[in-house]
C-alpha positions as CSV (number, residue, x, y, z in Angstrom):
1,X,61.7,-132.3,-114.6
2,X,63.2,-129.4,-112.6
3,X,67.0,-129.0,-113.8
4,X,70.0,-127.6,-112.0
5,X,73.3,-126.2,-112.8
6,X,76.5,-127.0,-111.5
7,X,76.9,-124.4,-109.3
8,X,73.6,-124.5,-107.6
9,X,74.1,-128.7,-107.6
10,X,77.1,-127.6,-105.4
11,X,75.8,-124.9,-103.3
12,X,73.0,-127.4,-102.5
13,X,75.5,-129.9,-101.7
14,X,77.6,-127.8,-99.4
15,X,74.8,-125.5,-97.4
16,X,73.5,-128.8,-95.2
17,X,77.3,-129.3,-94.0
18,X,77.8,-125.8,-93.7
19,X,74.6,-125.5,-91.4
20,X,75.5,-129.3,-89.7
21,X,79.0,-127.6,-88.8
22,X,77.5,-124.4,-87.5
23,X,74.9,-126.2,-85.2
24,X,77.2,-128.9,-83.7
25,X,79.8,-125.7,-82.7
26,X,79.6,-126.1,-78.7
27,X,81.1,-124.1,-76.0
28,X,84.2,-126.1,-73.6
29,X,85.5,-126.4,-70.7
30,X,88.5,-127.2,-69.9
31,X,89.4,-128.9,-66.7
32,X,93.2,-129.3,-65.3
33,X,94.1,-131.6,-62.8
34,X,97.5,-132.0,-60.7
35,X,98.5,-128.7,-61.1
36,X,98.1,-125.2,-59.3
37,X,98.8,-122.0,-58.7
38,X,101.1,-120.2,-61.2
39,X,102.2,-123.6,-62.7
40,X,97.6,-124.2,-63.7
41,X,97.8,-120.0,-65.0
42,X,101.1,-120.8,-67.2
43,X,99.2,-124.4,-68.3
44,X,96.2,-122.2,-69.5
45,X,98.1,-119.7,-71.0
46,X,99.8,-122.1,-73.5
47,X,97.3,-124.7,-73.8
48,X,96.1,-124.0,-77.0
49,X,92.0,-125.7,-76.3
50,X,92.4,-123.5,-73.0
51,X,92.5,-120.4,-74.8
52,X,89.4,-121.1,-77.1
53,X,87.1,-121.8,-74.0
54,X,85.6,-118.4,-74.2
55,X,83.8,-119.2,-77.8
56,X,82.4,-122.2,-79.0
57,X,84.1,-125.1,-81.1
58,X,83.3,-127.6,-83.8
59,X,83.8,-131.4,-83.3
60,X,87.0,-130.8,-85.6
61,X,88.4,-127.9,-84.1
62,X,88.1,-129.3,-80.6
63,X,89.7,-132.1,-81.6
64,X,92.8,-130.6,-83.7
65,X,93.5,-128.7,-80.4
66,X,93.2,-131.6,-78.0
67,X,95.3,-133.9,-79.8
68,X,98.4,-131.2,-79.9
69,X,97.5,-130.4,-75.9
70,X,99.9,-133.2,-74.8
71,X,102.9,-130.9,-76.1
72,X,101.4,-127.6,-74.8
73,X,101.3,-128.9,-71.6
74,X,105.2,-129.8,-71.7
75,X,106.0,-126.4,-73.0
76,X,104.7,-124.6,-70.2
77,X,105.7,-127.2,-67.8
78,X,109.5,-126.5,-68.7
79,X,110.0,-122.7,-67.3
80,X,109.4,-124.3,-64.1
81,X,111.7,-127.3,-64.2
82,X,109.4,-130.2,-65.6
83,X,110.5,-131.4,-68.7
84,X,109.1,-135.2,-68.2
85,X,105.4,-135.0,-67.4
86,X,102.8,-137.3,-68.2
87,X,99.9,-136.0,-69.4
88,X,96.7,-137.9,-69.3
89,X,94.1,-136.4,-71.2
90,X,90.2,-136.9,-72.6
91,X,87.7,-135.1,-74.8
92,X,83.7,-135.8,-74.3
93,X,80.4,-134.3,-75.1
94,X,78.3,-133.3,-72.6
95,X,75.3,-131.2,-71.6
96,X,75.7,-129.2,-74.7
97,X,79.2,-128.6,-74.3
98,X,82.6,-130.2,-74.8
99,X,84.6,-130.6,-71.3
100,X,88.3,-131.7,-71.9
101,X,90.1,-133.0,-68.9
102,X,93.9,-133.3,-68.2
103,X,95.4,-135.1,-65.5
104,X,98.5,-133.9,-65.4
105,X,101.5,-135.2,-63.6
106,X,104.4,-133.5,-63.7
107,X,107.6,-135.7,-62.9
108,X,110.5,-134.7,-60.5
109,X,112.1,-131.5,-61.4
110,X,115.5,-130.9,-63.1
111,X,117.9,-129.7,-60.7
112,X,120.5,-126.9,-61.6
113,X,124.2,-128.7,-61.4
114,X,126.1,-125.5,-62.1
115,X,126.4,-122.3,-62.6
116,X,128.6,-119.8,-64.3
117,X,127.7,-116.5,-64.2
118,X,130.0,-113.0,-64.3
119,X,130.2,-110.1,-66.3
120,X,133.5,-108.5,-67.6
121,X,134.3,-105.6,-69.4
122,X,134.5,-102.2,-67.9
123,X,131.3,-102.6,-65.9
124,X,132.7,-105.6,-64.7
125,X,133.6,-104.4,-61.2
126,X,131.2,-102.0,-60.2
127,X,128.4,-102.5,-57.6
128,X,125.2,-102.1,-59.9
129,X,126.0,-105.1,-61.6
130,X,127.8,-107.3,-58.6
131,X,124.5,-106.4,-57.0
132,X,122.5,-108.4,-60.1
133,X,125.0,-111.2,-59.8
134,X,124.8,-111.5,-55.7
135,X,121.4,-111.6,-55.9
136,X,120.7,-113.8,-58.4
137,X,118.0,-116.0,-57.3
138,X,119.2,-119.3,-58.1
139,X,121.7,-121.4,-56.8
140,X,123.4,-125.0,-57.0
141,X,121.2,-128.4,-56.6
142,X,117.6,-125.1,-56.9
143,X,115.2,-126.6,-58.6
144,X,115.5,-125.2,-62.1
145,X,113.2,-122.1,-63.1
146,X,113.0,-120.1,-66.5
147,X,111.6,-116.5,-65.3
148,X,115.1,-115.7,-62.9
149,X,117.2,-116.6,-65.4
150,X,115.2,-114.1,-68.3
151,X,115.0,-111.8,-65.4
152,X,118.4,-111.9,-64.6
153,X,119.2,-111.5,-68.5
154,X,116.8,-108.3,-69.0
155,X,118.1,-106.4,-66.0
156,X,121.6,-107.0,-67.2
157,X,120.4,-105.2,-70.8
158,X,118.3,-102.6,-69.0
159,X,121.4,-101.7,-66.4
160,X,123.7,-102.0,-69.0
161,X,121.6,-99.5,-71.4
162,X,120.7,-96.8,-69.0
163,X,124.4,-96.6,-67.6
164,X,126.1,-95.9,-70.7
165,X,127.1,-99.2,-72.0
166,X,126.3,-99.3,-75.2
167,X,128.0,-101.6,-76.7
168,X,127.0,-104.6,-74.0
169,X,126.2,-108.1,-75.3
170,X,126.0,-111.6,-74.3
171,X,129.1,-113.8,-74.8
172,X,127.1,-117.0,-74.2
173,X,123.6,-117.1,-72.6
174,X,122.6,-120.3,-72.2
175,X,120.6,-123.3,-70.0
176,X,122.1,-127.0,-70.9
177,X,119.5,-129.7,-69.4
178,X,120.5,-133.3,-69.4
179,X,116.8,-134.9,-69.9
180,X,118.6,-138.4,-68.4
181,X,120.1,-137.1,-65.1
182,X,117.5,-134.1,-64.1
183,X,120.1,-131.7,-64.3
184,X,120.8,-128.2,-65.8
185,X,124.0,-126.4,-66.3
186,X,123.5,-122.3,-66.3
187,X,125.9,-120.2,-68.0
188,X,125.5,-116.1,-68.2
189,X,128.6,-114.4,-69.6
190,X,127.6,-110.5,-70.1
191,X,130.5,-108.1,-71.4
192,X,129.5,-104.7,-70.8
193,X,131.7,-102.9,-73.1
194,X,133.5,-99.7,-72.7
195,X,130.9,-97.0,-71.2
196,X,130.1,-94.0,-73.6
197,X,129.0,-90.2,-72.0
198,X,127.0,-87.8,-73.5
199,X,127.9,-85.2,-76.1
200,X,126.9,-82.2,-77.4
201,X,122.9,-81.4,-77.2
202,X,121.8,-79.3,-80.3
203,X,118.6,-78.2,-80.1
204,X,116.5,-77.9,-83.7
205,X,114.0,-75.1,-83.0
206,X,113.7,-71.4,-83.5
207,X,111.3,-69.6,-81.4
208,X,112.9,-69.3,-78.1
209,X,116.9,-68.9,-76.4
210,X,119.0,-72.1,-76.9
211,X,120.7,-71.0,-73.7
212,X,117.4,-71.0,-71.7
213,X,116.6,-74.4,-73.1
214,X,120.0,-75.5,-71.6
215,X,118.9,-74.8,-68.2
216,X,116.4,-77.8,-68.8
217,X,119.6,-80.5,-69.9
218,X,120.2,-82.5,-66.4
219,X,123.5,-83.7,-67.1
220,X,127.1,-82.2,-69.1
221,X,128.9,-83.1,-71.7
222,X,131.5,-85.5,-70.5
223,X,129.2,-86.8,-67.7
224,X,128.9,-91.1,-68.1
225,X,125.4,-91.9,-70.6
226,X,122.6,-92.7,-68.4
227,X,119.0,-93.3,-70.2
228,X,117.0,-92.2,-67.7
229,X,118.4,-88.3,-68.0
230,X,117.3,-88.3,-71.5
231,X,114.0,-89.1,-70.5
232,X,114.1,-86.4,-67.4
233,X,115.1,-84.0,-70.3
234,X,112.4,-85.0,-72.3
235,X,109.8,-84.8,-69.9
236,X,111.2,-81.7,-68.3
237,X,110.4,-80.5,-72.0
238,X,107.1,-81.6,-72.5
239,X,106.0,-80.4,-68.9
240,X,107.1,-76.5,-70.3
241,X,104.0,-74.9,-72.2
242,X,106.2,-74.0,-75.0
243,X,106.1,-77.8,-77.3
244,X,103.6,-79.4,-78.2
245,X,106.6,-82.2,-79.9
246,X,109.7,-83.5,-77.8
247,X,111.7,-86.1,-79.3
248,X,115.1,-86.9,-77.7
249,X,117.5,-88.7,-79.7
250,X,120.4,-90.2,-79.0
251,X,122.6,-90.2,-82.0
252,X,125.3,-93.3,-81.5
253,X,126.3,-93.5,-85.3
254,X,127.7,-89.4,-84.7
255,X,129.7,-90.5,-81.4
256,X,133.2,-89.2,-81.4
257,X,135.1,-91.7,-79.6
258,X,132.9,-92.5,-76.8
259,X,130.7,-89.0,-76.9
260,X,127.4,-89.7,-77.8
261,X,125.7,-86.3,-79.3
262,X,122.2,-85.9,-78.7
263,X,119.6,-84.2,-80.7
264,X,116.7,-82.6,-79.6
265,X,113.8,-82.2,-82.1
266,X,110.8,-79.8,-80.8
267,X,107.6,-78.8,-82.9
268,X,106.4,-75.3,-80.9
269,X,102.9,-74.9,-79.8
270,X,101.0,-72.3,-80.8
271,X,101.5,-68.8,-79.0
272,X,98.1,-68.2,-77.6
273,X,95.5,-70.8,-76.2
274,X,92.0,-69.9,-75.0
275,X,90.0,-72.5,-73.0
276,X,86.7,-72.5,-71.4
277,X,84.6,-74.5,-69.1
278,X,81.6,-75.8,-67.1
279,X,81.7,-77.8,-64.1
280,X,79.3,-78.8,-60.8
281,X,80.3,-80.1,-57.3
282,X,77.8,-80.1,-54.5
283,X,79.9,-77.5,-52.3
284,X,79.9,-74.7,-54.9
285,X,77.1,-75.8,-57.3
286,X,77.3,-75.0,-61.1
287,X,81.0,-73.5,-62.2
288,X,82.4,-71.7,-65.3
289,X,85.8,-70.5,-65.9
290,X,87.8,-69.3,-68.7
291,X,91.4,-68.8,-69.4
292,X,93.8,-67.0,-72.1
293,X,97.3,-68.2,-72.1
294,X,100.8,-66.5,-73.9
295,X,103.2,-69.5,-73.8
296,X,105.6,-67.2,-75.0
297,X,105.9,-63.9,-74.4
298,X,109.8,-63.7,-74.9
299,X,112.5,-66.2,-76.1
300,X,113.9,-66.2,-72.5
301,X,110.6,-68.3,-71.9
302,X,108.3,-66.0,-69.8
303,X,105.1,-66.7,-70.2
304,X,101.5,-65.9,-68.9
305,X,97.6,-66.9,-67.8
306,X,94.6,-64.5,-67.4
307,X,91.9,-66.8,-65.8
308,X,88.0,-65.9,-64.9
309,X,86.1,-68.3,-62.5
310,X,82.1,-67.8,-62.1
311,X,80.0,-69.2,-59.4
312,X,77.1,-69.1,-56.9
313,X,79.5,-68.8,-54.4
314,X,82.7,-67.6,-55.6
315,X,83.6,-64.5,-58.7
316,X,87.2,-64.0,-59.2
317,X,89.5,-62.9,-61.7
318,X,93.8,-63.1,-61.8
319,X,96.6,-63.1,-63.7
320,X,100.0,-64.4,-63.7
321,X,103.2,-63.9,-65.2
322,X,105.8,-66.4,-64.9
323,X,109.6,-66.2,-64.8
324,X,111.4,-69.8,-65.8
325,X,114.8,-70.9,-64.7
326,X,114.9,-67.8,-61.4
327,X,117.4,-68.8,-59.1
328,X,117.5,-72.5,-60.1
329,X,117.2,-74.6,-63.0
330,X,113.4,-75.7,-62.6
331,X,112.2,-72.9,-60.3
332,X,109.7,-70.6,-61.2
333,X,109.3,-67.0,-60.5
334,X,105.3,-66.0,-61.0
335,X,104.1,-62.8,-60.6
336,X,100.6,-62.3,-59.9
337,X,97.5,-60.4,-58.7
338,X,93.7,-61.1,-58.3
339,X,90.5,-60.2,-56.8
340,X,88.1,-62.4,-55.7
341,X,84.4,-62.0,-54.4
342,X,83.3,-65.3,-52.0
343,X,79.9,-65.7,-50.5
344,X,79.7,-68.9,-48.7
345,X,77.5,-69.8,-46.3
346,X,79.5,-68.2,-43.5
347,X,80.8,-65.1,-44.7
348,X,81.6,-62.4,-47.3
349,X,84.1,-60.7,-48.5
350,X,86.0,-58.8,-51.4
351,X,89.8,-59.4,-51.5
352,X,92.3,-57.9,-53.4
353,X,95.5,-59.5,-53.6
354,X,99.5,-58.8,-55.2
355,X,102.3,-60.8,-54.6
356,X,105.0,-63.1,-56.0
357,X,106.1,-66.9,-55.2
358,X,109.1,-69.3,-56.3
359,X,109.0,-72.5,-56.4
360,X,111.5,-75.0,-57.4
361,X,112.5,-78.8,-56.3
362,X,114.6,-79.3,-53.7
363,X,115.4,-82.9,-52.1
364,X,112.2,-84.4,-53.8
365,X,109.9,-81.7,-52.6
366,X,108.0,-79.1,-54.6
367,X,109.2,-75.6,-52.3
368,X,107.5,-72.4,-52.6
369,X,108.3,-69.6,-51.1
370,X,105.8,-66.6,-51.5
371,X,104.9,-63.1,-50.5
372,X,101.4,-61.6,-50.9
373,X,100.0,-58.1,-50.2
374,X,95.8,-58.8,-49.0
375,X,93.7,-56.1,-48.9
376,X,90.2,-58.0,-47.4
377,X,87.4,-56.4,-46.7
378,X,85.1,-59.1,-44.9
379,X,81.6,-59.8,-42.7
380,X,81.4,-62.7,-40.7
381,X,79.3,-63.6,-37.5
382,X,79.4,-60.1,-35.8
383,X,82.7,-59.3,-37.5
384,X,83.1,-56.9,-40.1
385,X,85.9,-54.9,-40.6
386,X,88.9,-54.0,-43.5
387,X,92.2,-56.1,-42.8
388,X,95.6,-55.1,-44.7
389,X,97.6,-57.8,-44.6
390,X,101.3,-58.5,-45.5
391,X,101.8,-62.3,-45.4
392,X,105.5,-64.2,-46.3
393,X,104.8,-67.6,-46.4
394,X,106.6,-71.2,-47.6
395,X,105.0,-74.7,-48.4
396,X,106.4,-78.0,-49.4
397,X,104.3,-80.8,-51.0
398,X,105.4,-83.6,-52.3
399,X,103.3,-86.5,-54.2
400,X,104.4,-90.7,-55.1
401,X,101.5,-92.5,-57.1
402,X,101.7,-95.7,-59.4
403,X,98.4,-93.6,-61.3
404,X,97.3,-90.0,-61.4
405,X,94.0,-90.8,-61.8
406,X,93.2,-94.2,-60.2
407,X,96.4,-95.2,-58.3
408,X,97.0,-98.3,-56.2
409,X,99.6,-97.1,-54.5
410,X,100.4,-93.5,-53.7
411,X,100.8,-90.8,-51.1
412,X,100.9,-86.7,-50.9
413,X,102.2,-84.6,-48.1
414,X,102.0,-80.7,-47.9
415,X,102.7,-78.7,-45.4
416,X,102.3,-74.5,-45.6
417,X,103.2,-71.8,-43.2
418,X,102.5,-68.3,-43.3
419,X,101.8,-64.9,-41.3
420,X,102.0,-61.3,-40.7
421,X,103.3,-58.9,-38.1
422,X,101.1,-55.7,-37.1
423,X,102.5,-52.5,-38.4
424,X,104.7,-54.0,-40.6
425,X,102.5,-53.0,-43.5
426,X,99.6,-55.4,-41.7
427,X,96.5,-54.4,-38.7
428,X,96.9,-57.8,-37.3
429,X,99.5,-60.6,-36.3
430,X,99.5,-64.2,-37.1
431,X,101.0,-67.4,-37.9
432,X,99.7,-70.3,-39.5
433,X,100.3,-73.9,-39.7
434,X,98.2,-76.2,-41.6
435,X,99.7,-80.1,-42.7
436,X,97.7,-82.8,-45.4
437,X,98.5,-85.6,-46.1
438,X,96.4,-88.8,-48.2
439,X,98.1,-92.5,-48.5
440,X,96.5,-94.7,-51.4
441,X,97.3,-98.7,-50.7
442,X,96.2,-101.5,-52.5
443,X,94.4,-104.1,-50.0
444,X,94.6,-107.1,-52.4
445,X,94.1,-107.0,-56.6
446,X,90.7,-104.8,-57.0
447,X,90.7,-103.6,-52.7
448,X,92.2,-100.0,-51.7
449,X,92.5,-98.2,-48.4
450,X,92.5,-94.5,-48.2
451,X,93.8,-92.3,-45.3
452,X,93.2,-88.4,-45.3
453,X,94.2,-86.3,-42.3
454,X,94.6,-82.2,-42.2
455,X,95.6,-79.8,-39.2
456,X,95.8,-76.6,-38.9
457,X,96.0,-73.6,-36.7
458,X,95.8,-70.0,-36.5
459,X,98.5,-68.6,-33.2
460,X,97.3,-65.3,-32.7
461,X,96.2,-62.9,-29.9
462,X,93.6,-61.1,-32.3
463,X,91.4,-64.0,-34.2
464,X,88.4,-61.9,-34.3
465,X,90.6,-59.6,-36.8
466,X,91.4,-62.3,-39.2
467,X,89.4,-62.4,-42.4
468,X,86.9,-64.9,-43.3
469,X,89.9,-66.3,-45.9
470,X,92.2,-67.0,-43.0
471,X,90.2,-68.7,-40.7
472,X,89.3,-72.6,-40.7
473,X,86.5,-74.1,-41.4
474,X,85.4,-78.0,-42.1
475,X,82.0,-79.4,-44.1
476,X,82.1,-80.3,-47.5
477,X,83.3,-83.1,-50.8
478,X,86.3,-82.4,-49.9
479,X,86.4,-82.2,-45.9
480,X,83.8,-84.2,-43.6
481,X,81.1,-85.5,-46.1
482,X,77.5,-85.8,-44.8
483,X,77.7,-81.7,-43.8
484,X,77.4,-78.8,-45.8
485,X,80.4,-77.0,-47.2
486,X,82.0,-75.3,-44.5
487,X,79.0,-76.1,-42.4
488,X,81.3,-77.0,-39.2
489,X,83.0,-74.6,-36.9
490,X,82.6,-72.4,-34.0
491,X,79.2,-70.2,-34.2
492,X,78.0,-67.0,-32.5
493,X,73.9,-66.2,-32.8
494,X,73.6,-69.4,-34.9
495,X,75.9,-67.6,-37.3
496,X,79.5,-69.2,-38.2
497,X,82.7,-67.2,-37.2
498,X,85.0,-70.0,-38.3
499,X,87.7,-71.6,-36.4
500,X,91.5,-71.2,-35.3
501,X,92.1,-74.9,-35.1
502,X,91.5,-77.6,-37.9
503,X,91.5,-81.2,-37.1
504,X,90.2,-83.2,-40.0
505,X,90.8,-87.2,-40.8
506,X,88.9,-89.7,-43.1
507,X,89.1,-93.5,-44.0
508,X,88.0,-95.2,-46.8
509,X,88.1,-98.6,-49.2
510,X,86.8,-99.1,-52.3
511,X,86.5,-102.0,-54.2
512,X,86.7,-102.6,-58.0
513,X,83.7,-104.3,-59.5
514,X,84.9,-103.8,-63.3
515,X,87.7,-102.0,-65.0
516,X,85.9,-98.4,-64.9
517,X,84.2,-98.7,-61.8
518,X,83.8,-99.5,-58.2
519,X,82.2,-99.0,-55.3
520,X,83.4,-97.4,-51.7
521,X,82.5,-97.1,-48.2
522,X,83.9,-94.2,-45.8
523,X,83.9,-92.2,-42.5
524,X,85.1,-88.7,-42.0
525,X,85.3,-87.0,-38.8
526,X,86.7,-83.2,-37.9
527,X,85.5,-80.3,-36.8
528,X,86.9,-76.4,-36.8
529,X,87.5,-75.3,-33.3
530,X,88.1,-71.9,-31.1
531,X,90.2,-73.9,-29.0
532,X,92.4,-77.1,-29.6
533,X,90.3,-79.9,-28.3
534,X,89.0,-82.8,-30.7
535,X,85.6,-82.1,-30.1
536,X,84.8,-83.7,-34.0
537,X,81.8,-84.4,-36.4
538,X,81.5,-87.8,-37.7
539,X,80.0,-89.3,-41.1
540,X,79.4,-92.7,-42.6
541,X,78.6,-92.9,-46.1
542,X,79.0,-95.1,-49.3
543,X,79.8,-94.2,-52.5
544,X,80.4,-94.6,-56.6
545,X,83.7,-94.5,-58.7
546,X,83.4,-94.1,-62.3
547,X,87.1,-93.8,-63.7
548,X,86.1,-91.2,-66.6
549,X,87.5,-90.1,-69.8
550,X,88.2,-86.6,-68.2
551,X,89.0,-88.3,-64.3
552,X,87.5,-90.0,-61.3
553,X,84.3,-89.0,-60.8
554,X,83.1,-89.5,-56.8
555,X,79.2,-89.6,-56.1
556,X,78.6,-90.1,-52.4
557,X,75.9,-90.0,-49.9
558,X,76.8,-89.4,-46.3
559,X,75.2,-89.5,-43.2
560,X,76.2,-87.3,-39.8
561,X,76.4,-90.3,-37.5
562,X,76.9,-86.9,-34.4
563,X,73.6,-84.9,-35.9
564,X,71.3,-87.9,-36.2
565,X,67.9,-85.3,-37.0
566,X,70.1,-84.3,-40.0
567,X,69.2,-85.9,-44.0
568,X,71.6,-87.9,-45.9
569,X,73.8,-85.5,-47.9
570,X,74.7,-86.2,-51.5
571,X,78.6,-85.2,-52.7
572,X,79.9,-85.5,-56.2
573,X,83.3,-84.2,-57.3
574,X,85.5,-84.7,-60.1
575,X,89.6,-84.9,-59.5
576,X,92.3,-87.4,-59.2
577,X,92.7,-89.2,-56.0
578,X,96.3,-87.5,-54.8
């Protein structure tokens, strides 16, 4: 006779339910009927067997959940004014699954009665919150709905808390339904408080000026509290080389009167950084570059870059030296000189180049101003020659996205003018105008559109004298796709002499197929002309988006719909969208 213990007795007695409850596990579906739209998403969202129809379910659990579905479905029915529904519900096998269905009707609506809504306090008469008030978006005999009433409550806080009222509560926030008569009574009393202003910002650091770190405070002691300065400070902070730690705090237990102090807590970086890199786009092939950094070369914040690029087509060297808080302050003074060797396709050339820019914000707008001494010695087409070149210039640019690497929304504008005047330390006269501009927006939840336009041109009596860097040219990743890199333009003996007019524009949509990548279709057209006509190039192509750990990465394949005998071109790039 073959004996057992207790414990194996047991372990024999358990392991056939165990396995029993494992196989009978089943995967549901749950089916909703009489509802849709936002009022079905809010029922799924609650509904507690909704939520576990993306696993699989025991006889037991399935029913535990549908028996307690009846009051799910009431709870999410209330936030939009149905607090009497009748719900009608059943649980089946089937196919190898469980299907629960729930015919769901929702009764008539409860009915707002009444409403009494104000604020008081010192806030009380000022437009940003009359404004919440006006628009509130309910009103007597509305049907009665949750989500305005939260919202109205949260942007009450949020205004309260970013305009210095820091002391705001609720009196009474409240929504009285009477079951029995389908009505609701609203009541939203909001005292805002006295409204502090900021104190005195100490800075706790010790490796650079405390007075140059005051040039980076956006408001004054005195001024009325407002949140979203601290965070301008903070980010104004962490966009300077100098920190690798910014913490901005607010210190309401040290406020004298109604003077908040604020401190500012900063870890430094460290003083040098060296980086180095590898990269490949089809215009310039394989890429290396390296770069030494001093974030701080004084405690007045000056700092400075040395940077090397290598390529097939492109060897140059500069460095910069950069001047903080000149003349505004978030402008930027930078000093800098370079020399670069370019051998595309078209041309070559050795440049030399010293100059200085400023740029600082002005009305929303990044603003440079510039002045550069070229020294170009060049060989394009039949031109060859030595130009000298004093050139002032000034740009504005200006970018709005939702993302900076895959927005929905967005748009960036620039626009740059420069030139030179012969004799005045220049061989040749010019001026330039070139304008860009993209807009990102979102065609739907996973659709975008994209529209791309540049124009430029060269006014001058003496083109043939401007070198190869001043000229235009179109072709390339970045320009019309399905030609080479600066592949279009005017030619002499099959050779490219570049253009004094620029008219490039693009359209393009792309579609999300999953959270990291999607698919796109496009055409470019432009060309680079002697003389202004729109005599243009045009493409078709299709494309990749993989949205990267290190950006958006583009592989495209184009096709020059105006050179038909030409191949398909590949283009890959990596780079944000604006």
């Amino acid at each position: 006779m073959v004996r057992f213990s207790p414990a194996t007795l047991a372990l024999l007695v358990l392991l056939p339910t165990t396995v029993l409850a494992q196989a009978a596990a089943l995967p549901i579906r749950v089916e909703i009927e009489g509802v849709t739209g936002t009022v079905e998403r809010n029922v799924r969202a609650v509904l507690g067997i909704a939520r576990a129809d993306t696993g699989r379910l025991t006889g037991d659990r399935a029913a535990r959940l549908h028996r307690t579905a009846e009051e799910d479905i009431a709870t999410a029915l209330e936030p939009f004014g149905y607090y009497e529904p009748a719900v009608r519900g059943t649980l089946r096998q089937e196919g190898g699954r469980w299907i629960a269905h729930y015919r769901i009707d929702p009764g008539p609506p409860v009915v707002v009665s009444s409403l009494d809504v104000g604020v008081r306090g010192e806030g009380a008469d000022t437009p940003p919150f009359n404004d919440l008030i006006t628009n509130f978006e309910l009103a007597k005999g509305d049907t009665l709905r949750h989500l305005p009433y939260e919202t109205l409550k949260l942007d009450l806080l949020s205004l309260a808390a970013d305009s210095g009222y820091l002391d705001a509560a609720f009196d009474t926030a409240v929504i009285r339904v009477d079951r029995a008569a389908l009505s609701a009574d609203i009541i939203v009393r909001f005292n805002t408080g006295p409204r502090f202003r900021f104190g005195e910002v100490t800075f706790h650091q010790e490796v650079l000026d405390e007075n140059f770190l005051r040039t980076r405070v956006p408001f004054q002691r005195g001024q009325p509290y407002q949140l979203h300065k601290l965070l301008e400070l903070q980010v104004s902070l962490s966009e300077d080389p100098y920190f690798s730690r910014v913490e901005v705090i607010p210190e309401r237990g040290r406020a004298q009167g109604l003077e908040v102090p604020i401190a500012v807590e900063l870890v430094a970086r460290k003083n040098q950084a060296y980086e180095a890199g590898v990269g490949y786009a089809t215009d310039n092939g394989p890429r290396g570059n390296a770069s030494a950094a001093l974030r701080r070369i004084n405690r007045q914040g000056h700092h400075a870059e040395l940077s090397i690029t290598g390529s097939i087509l492109e060897q140059s060297a500069s460095v910069q030296y950069m001047i903080p808080a000149f003349g505004h302050p978030k402008g930027v003074l930078t000093l800098l000189a370079g020399y670069a060797i370019l051998n595309p396709v078209t041309s070559d050339s050795r440049t030399w180049r010293l100059g200085a820019r400023l740029a600082r914000p002005r009305l929303g707008w990044r603003e440079t101003f510039s002045i550069t001494y070229q020294r170009e010695a060049f060989l394009i087409g039949f031109d060859s020659a030595t130009t000298t070149l004093l050139i002032p210039g000034a740009s504005w640019e200006r970018t709005r996205s939702d993302s900076r690497i895959f927005p929905s929304r967005g748009i960036r504008t620039r626009l740059d003018l420069q030139g030179a005047v012969k004799d005045v330390l220049s061989n040749a006269s010019f001026v330039q105008v070139r304008a860009s501009g993209k807009l990102i927006h979102s065609l739907g939840s996973r659709m975008r559109g994209i529209v791309r336009a540049e124009v430029g041109r060269n006014f001058t009596k003496t083109f043939r004298e401007l070198p190869p860097t001043l000229r235009f040219f179109a072709g390339g990743d970045q320009s019309v796709r399905g030609f080479g890199y600066n592949a279009l333009g005017p030619r002499e003996a099959k050779a490219y002499i570049g253009g004094a007019n620029l008219v490039v524009a693009s359209l393009e949509a792309d579609f999300r197929l999953m959270p990291r990548w999607a698919i796109a279709v496009f055409t470019d057209a432009g060309n680079a002309t002697l003389d202004w006509s729109l005599d243009l190039e045009q493409s078709i192509g299709a494309g990749i988006r993989w949205i990267s750990p290190i950006g958006l990465v583009r592989v495209d394949v184009a096709l020059p719909v105006t050179e038909p005998d030409n191949p398909m071109r590949f283009h890959f790039s990596i780079g944000p969208d604006l």
